[in-house]
Biotite code that builds the C-alpha atoms (Angstrom):
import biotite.structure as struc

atoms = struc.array([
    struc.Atom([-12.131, -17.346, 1.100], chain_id="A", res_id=1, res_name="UNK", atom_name="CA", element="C"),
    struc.Atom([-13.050, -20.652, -0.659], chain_id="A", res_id=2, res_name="UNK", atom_name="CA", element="C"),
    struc.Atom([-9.982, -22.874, -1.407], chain_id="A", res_id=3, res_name="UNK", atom_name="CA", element="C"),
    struc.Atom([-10.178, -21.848, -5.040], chain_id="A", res_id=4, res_name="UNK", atom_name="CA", element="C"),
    struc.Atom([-10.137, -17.844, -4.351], chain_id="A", res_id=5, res_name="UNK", atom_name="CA", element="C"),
    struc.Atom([-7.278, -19.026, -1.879], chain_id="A", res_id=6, res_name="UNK", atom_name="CA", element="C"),
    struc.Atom([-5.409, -20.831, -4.907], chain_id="A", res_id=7, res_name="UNK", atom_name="CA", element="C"),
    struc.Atom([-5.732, -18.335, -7.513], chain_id="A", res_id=8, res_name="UNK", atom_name="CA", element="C"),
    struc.Atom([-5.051, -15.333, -4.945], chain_id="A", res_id=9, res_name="UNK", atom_name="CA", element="C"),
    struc.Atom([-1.900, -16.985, -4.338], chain_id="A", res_id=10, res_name="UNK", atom_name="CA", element="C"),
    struc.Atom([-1.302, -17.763, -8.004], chain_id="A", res_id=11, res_name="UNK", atom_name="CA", element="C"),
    struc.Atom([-1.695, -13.673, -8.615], chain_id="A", res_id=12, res_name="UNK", atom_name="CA", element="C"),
    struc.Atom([0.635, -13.033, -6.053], chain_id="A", res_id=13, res_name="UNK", atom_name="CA", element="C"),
    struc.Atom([3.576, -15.201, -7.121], chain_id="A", res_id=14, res_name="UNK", atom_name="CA", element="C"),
    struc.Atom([2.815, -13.985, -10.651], chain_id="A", res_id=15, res_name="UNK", atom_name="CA", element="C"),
    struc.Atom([3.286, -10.302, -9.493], chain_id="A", res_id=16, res_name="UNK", atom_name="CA", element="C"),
    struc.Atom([6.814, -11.010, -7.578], chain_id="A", res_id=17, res_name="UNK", atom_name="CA", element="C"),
    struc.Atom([7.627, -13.260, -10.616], chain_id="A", res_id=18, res_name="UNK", atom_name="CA", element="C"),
    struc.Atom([7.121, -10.565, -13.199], chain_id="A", res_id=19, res_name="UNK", atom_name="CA", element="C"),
    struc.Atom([8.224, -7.504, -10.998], chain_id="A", res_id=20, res_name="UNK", atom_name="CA", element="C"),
    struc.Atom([4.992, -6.251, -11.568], chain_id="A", res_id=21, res_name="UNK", atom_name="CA", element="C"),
    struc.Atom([4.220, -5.517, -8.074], chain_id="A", res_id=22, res_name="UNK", atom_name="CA", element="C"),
    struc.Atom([5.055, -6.568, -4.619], chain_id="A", res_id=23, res_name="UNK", atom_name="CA", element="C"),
    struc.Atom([2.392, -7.587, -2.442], chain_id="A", res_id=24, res_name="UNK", atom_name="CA", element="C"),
    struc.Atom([2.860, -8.311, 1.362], chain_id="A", res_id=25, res_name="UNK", atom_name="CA", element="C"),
    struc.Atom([0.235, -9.120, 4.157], chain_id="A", res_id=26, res_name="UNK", atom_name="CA", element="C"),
    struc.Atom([0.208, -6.720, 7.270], chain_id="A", res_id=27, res_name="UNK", atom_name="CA", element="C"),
    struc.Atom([0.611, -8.913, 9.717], chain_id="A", res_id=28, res_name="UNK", atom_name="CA", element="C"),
    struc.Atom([0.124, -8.047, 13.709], chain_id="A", res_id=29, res_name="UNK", atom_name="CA", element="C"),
    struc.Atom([3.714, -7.712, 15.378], chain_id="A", res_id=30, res_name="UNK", atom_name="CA", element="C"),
    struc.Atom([2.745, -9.912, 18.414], chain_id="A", res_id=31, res_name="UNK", atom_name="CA", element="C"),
    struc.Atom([1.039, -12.964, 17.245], chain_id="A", res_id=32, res_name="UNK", atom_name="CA", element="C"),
    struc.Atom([1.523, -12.844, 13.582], chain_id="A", res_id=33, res_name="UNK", atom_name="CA", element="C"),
    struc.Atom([-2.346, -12.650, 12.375], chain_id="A", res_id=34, res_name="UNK", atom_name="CA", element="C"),
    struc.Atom([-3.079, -11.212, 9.742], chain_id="A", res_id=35, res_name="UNK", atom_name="CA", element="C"),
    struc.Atom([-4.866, -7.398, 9.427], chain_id="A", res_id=36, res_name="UNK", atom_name="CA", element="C"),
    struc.Atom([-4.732, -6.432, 5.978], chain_id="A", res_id=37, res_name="UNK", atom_name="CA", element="C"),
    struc.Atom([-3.148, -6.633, 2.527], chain_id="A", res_id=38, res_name="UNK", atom_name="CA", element="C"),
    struc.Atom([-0.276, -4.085, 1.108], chain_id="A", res_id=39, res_name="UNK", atom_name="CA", element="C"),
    struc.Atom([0.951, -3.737, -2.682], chain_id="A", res_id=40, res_name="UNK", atom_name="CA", element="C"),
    struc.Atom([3.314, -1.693, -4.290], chain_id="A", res_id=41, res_name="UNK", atom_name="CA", element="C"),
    struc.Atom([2.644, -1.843, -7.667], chain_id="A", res_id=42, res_name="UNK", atom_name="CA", element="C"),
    struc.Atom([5.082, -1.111, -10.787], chain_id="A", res_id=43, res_name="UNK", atom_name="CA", element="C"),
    struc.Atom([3.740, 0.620, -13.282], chain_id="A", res_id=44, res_name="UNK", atom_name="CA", element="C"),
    struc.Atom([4.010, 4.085, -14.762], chain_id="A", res_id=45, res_name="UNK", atom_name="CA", element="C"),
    struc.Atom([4.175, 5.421, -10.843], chain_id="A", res_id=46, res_name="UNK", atom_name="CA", element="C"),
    struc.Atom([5.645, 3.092, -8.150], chain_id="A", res_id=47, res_name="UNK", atom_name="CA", element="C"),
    struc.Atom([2.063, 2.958, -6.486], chain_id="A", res_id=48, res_name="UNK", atom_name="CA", element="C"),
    struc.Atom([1.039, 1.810, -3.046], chain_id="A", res_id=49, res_name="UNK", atom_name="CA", element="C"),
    struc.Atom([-2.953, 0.402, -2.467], chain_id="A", res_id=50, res_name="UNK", atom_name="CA", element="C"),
    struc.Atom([-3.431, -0.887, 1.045], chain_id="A", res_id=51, res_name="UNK", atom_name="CA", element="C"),
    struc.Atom([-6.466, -2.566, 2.346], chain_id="A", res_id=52, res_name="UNK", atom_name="CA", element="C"),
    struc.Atom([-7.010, -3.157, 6.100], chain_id="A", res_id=53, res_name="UNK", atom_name="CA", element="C"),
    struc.Atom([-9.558, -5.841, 7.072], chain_id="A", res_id=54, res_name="UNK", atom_name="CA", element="C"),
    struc.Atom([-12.854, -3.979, 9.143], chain_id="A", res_id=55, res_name="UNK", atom_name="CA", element="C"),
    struc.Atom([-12.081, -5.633, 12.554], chain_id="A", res_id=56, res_name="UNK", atom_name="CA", element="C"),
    struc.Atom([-8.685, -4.176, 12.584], chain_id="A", res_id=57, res_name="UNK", atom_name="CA", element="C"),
    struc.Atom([-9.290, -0.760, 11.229], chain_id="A", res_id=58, res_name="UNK", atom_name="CA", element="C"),
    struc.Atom([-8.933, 2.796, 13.239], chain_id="A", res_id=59, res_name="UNK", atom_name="CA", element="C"),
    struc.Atom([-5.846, 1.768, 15.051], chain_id="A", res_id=60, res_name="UNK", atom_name="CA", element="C"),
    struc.Atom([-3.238, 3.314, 12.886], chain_id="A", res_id=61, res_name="UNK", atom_name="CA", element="C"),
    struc.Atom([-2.836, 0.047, 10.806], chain_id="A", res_id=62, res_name="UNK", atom_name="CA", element="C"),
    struc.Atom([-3.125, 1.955, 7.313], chain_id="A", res_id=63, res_name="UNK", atom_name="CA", element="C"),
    struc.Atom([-0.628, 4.263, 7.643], chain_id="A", res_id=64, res_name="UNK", atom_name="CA", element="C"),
    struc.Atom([1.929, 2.103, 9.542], chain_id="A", res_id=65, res_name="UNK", atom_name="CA", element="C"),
    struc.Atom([2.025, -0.243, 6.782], chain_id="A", res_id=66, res_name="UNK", atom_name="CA", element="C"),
    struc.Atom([1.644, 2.821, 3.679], chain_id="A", res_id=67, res_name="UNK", atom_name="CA", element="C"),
    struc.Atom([5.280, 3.946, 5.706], chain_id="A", res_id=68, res_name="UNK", atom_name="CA", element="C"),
    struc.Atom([6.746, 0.899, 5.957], chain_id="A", res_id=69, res_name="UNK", atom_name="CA", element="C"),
    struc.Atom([6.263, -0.251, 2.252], chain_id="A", res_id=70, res_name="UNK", atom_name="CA", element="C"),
    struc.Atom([7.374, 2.903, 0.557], chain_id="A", res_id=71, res_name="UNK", atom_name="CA", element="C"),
    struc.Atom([10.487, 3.358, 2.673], chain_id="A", res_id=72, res_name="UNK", atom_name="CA", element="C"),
    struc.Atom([11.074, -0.077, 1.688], chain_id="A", res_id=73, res_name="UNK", atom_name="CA", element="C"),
    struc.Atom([10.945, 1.127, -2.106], chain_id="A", res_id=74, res_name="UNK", atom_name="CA", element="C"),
    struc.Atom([12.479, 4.542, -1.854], chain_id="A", res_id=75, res_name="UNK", atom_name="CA", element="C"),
    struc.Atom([15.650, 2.819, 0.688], chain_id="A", res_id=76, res_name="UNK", atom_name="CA", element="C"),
    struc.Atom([15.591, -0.453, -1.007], chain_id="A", res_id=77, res_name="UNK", atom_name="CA", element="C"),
    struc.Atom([14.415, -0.738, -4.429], chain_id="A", res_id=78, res_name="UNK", atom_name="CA", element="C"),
    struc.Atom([15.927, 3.075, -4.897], chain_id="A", res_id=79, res_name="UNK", atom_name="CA", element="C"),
    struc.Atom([12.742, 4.455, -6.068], chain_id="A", res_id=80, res_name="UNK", atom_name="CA", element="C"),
    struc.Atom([12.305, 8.251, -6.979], chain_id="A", res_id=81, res_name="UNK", atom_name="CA", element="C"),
    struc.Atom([9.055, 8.501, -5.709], chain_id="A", res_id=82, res_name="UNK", atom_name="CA", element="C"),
    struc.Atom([6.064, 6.414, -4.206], chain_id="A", res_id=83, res_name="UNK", atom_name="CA", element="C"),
    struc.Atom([2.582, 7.184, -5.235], chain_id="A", res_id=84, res_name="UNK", atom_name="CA", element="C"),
    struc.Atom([-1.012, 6.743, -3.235], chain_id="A", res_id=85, res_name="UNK", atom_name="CA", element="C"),
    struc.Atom([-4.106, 8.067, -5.074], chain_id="A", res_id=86, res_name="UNK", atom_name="CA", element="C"),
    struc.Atom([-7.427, 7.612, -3.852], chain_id="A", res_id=87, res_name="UNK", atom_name="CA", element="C"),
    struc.Atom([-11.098, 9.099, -4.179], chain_id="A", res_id=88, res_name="UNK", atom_name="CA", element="C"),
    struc.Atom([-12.153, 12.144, -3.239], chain_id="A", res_id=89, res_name="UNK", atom_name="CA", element="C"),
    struc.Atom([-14.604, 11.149, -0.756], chain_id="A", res_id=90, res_name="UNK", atom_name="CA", element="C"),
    struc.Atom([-12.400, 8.619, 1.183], chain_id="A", res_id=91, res_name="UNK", atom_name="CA", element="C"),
    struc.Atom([-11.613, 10.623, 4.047], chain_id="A", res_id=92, res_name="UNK", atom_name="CA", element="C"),
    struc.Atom([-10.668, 7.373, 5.855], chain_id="A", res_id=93, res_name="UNK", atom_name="CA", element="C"),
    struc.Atom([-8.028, 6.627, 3.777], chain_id="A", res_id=94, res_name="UNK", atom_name="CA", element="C"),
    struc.Atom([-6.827, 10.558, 2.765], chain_id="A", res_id=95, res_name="UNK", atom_name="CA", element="C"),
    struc.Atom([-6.078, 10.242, 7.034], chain_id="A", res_id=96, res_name="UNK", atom_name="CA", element="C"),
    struc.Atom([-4.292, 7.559, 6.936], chain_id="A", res_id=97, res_name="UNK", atom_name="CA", element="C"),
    struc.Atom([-1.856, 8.372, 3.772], chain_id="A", res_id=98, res_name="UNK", atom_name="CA", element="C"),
    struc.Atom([-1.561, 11.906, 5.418], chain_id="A", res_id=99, res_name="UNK", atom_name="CA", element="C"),
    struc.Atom([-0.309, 9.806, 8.399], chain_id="A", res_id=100, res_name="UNK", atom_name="CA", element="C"),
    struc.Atom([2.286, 8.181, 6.932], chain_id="A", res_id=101, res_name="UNK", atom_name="CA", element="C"),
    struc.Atom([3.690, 11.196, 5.675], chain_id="A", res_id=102, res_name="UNK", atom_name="CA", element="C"),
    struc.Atom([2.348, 11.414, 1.902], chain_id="A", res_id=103, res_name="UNK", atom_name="CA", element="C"),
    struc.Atom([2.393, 15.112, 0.639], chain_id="A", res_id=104, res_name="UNK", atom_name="CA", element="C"),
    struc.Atom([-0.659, 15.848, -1.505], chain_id="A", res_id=105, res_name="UNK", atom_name="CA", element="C"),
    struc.Atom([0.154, 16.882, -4.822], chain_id="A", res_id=106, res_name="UNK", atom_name="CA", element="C"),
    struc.Atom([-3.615, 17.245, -6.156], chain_id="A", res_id=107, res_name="UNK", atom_name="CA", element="C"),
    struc.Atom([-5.880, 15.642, -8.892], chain_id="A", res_id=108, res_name="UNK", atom_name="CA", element="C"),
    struc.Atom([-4.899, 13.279, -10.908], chain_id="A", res_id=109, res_name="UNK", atom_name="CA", element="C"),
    struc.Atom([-7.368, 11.255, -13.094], chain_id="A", res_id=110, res_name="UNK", atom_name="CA", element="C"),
    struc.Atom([-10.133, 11.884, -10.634], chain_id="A", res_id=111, res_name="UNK", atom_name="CA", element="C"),
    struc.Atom([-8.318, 10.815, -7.770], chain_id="A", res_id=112, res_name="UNK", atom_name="CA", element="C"),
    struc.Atom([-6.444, 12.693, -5.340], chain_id="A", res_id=113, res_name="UNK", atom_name="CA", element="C"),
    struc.Atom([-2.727, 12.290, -5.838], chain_id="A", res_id=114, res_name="UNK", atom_name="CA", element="C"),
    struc.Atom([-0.588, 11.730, -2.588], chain_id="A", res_id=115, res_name="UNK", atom_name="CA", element="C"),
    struc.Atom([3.709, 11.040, -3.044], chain_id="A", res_id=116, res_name="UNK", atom_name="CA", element="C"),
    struc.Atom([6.453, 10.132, -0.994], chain_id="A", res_id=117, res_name="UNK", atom_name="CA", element="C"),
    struc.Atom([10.051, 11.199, -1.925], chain_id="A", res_id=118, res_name="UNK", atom_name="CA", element="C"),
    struc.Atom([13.587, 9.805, -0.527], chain_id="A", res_id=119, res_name="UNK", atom_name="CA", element="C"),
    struc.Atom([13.999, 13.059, 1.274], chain_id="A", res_id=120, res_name="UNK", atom_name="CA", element="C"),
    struc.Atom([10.428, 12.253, 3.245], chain_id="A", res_id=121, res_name="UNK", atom_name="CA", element="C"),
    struc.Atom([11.741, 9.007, 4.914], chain_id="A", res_id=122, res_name="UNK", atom_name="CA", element="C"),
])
């Protein structure tokens, strides 16, 4: 990233916890802190969850470690109903890795297929 994508990815970010918009986090390796990927959950109609692993540090379970940990954050924590994950079709990358972390598949929903997470999942 350039130091201006840096400044105004940070700017977004504070904006989104300021406004309660969304909470974004970075995944962050366990044992020496880099980082692997980005997480949001995102307020909106649906409490929604988008994840994005960097390509060095996919296929090792990243995806769905950190889909898990952010919506039992907002079911436990923020007392959510529900936590949503939609994505295309022909991701079957991603449908793996939301199936991983426990989503139950609920169908189409604008194109997209429609993946939730309820209290009674966690």
């Amino acid at each position: 990233m350039t130091p201006e994508s840096e400044r105004s990815s940070l700017a977004r970010t504070e904006e989104q916890w300021r406004t309660g918009t969304a909470a974004p986090f970075v995944i962050a390796d366990a044992g020496d802190d880099r980082p692997l990927g980005l997480v949001n959950l995102q307020f909106a109609e649906d409490a929604t969850l988008a994840v994005s692993v960097f390509p060095e540090e996919r296929g090792r379970g990243v995806a769905s470690r950190a889909l898990r940990l952010a919506a039992t954050w907002g079911l436990r924590e923020l007392g959510l109903r529900e936590v949503v994950a939609e994505v295309a079709p022909d991701n079957a990358a991603s449908i793996r890795a939301i199936e991983k972390a426990g989503f139950r598949r609920e169908g189409l929903h604008a194109g997209e297929v429609r993946f939730c997470l309820f209290p009674e999942d966690i």
